[in-house]
N, C-alpha and C positions, 0 to 999 in steps of 0.2 A: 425841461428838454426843449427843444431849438422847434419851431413850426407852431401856428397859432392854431387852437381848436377850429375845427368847423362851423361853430355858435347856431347858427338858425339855419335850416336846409327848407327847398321847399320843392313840390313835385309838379312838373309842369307839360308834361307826356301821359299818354296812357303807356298802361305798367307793360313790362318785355315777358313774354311768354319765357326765353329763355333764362329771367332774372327770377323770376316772381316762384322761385323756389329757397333763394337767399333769405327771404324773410323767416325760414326755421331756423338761419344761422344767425341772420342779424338784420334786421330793416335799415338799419341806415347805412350798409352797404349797399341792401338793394337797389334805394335810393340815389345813391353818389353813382353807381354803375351805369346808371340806364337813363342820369341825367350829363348833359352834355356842358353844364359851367361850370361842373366840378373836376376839376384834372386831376388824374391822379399821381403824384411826386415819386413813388417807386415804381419802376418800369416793370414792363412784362417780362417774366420769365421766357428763356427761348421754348422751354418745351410748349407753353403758351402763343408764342409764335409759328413754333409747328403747327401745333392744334387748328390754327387759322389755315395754315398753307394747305393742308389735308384735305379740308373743308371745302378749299377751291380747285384744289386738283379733281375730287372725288365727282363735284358738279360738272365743270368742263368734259368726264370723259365721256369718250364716244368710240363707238364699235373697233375693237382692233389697235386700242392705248393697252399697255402694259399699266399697270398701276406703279410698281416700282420703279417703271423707267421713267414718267410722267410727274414722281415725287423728284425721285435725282435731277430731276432737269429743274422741278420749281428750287429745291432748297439750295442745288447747286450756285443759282444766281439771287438767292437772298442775301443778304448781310443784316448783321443785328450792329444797332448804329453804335457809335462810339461812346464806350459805358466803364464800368469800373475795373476792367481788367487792362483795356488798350487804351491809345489814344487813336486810334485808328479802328475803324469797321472791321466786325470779326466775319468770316462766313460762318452762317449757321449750321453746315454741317459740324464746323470744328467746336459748339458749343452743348451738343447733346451727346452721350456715348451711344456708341452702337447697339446695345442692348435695348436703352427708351426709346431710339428709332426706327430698330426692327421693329417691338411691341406696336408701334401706331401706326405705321405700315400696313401692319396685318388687320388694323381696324377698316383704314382703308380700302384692303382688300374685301374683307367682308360685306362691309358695305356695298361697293360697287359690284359685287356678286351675286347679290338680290334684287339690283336695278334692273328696271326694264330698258332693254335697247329702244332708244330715242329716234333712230334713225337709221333705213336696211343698210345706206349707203356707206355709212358712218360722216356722211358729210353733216356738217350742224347747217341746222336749218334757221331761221329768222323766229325769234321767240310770237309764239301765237298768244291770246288770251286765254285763261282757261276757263271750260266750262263748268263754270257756274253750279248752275241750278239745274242740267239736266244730268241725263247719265251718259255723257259720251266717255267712252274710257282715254284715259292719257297719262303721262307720264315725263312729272317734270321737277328741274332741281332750282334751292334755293328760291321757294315759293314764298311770297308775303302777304301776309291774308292779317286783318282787322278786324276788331268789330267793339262799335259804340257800345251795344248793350252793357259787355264784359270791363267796357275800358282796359280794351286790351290787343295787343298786334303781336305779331313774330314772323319771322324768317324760318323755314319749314326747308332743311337740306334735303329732304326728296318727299315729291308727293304723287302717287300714285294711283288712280282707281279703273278698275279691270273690268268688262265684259258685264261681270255679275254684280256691279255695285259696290265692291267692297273697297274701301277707300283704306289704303297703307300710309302711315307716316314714318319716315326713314329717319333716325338721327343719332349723327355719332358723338360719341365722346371721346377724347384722345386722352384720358384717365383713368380713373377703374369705377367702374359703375355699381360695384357693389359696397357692403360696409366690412366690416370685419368677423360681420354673420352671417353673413352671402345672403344680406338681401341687398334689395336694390334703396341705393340711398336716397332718401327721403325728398331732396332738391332736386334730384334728376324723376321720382317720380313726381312731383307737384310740376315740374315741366312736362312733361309725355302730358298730361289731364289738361292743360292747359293747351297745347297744342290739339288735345282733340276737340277741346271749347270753340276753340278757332276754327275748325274746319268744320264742325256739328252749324255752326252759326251763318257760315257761309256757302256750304255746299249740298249735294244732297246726296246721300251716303246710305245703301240699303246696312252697312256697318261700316266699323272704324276700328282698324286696329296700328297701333304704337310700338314702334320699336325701333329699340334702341342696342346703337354698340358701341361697347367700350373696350379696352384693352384686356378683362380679366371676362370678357365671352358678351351673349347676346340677351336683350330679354325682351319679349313681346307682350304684349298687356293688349286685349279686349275693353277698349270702351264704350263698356254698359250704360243703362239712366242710373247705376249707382253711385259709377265714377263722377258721372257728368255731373251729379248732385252735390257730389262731394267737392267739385272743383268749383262748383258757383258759389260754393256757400265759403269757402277758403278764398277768394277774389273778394265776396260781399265781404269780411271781414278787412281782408286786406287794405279794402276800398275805407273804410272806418279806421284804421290805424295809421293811414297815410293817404291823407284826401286830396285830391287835386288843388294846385296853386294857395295853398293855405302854410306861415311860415308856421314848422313845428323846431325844436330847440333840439339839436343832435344826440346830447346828453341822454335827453329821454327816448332816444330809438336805439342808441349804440346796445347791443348786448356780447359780450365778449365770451371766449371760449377757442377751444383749438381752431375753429375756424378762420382765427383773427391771421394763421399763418399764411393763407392766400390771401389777404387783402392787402391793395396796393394803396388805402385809403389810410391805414393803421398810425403811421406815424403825424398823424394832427388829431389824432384820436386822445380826449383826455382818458375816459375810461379806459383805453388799453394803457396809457401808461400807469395809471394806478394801481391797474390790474396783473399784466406782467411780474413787476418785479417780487410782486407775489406770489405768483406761481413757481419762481425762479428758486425760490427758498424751502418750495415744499416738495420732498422727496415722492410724491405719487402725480404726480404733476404730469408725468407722461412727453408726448411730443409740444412741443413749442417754438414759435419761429426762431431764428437763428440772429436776436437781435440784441441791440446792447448800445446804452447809455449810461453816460453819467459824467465828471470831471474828466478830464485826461490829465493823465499828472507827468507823463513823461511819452519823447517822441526821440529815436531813437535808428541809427542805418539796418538794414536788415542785409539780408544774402547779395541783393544785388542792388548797386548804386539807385536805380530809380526804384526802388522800394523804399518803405519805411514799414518799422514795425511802431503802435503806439500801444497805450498801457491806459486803461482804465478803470476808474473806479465807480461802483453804479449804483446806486441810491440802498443798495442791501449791503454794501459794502465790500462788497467784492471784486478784489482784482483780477479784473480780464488783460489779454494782450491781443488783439490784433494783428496778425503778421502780413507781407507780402501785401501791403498797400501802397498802390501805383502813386508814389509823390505830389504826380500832377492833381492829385484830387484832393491835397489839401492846398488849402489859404495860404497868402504868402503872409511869411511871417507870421507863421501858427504859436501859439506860445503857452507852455503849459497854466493850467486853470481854466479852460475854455470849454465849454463841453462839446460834447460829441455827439451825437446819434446815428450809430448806424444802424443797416435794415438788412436784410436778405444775405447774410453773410455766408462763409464756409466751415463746417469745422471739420478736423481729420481726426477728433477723439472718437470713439467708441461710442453709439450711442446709447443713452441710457435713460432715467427720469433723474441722473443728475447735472446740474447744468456745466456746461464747457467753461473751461476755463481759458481755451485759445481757440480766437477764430482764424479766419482767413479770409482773404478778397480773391487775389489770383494763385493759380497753381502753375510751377514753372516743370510739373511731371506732366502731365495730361491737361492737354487747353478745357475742356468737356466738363473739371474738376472746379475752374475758378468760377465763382459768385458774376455770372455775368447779370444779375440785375441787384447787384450793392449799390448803396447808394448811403451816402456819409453827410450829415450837417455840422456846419459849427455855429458857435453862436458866442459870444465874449459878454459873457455875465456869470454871474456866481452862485446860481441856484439851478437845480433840477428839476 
């Protein structure tokens, strides 16, 4: 398949509070995330670009913003850059449905529902430093706090401590925060414990309490010396599995699993593609990214002149079709036996734990419907 493995990675930052819960899903994602040489070749999804704009809407407001009016104005003047549906800059209203952007809306509303007013005037004032080490109460967003002992830093969307000591950590997720048990998922809590590490280290807190929101409600977590314990000794390990500036071999961190579908690392990944088309052939296999390689044996006009539909064959044997790919995104002079790989695609079948047999790039019904972060390789050699 087209992209050369990642071969030796190495860590050269202390770890990201926000990251350093990937390592249940996979360390060498954690790793490529939160290191800044590693680029990653599939683009962000827009509801991932929402998720950012919310983040900074939510920080900026101040006494007497609407939250909805203050998201309509950020996303109104977004555009998500030129990708696999246009050749031209889409607005990112027209690439979310209105349903996933009510949902994180209301995140943001929650959020900022619980913040404390910054300011009687509503006018923003000139950011102060915060105190420290004694108890003066305050109340501020997008906090960055460190600490040597942990090897560890983060960005804290709101931080808060009141009158009586009790220090609040605010932070959203513009996803669903729980699992399919209704608990809370495992990465978002080894983040909340982490961020109470951070602030336990650095501040002075008569308590600490962590809460977080996400689109499917709220959950607030008390940090005890149980949690804290539990989180020093989940870092000291982390700290042994992935040690500062030391080359370790990707292979041995990749561990693959459904979580391989949000990773924008995936396609230089050998183990995912080993792994993949594996799962692709077993009927309990469940959700799986939306992706597909192999030969292309044929390319083909589709519905509308700058489309093409192509047809491939993927290392199981299976012919898929691809429809409604924007021309300009292949090679000139494409020519069948070339492989293919693409990534984040669409499909309009039914979903099921059987694998599709036709995807999609763009939708010419609904903008909101096309694959705005696909992304297609080729490569002119004769193996997979």
């Amino acid at each position: 398949m087209p992209n050369e493995d990642w071969g030796e990675v190495e860590r050269t930052r202390p770890f990201w509070a926000s990251k350093v819960g990937l390592a249940r899903i996979c360390p060498l994602r954690l790793l490529l995330e939160q290191e800044p040489a590693y680029d990653p070749e599939i683009p962000s999804s827009p509801l991932a670009v929402l998720g950012s704009i919310l983040h900074e809407v939510v920080a900026e407001l101040v006494p007497g913003n609407d939250v909805e009016e203050a998201v309509e104005t950020a996303i109104s003047a977004k555009l998500i850059p030129s990708d696999a549906t246009r050749a031209t800059a889409v607005p990112l209203y027209e690439t979310v449905s209105p349903s996933e952007l009510a949902a994180r809306v209301g995140v943001a509303k929650r959020l900022a529902t619980n913040l404390t007013v910054r300011t009687k005037s509503g006018a923003r004032r000139r950011p102060r430093p915060l105190p420290l080490r004694n108890s003066d109460p305050f109340a501020r967003s997008n906090v960055w706090l460190n600490s040597t002992e942990h090897d560890l830093c983060g960005s804290l969307d709101h931080l808060e401590r009141t009158q009586e000591g009790l220090l609040t950590v605010s932070e959203a997720k513009t996803g669903r925060i729980r699992d399919t048990e209704g608990q809370l998922k495992g990465e978002h809590f080894a983040q909340l414990l982490s961020y109470g590490l951070l602030v336990q280290a650095n501040m002075h807190a008569e308590s600490i309490v962590l809460r977080l929101c996400g689109i499917d409600g709220t959950e607030v977590v008390r940090f005890d010396d149980v949690f804290a314990e539990n989180a020093r000794s989940a870092l000291q390990h982390l700290q042994t599995l992935l040690p500062r500036n030391v080359q370790l071999k990707s292979s041995e961190l990749a561990t693959c699993g459904t979580g391989c579908y949000r990773c924008s690392y995936r396609n230089r990944c050998a183990d995912y593609r080993a792994w993949a088309p594996r799962r692709w052939t077993d009927p309990e296999s469940g959700h799986l990214p939306l992706d597909c390689w192999g030969i292309m044996e044929k390319v083909e006009a589709d519905s509308e002149p700058w489309l093409a539909r192509i047809y491939v064959r993927d290392p199981t044997g299976h012919l898929a079709s691809i429809t409604h790919v924007p021309r300009r995104l292949l090679p000139l002079n494409v020519q069948t036996g070339c492989l293919i790989a693409a990534f984040n695609l669409r499909s309009f079948e039914r979903r099921s734990s059987k694998r599709p047999a036709n995807f999609a790039v763009a939708s010419l019904r609904r903008t909101y419907e096309s694959a705005h972060d696909a992304v297609l390789f080729f490569e002119k050699n004769n193996s997979v």
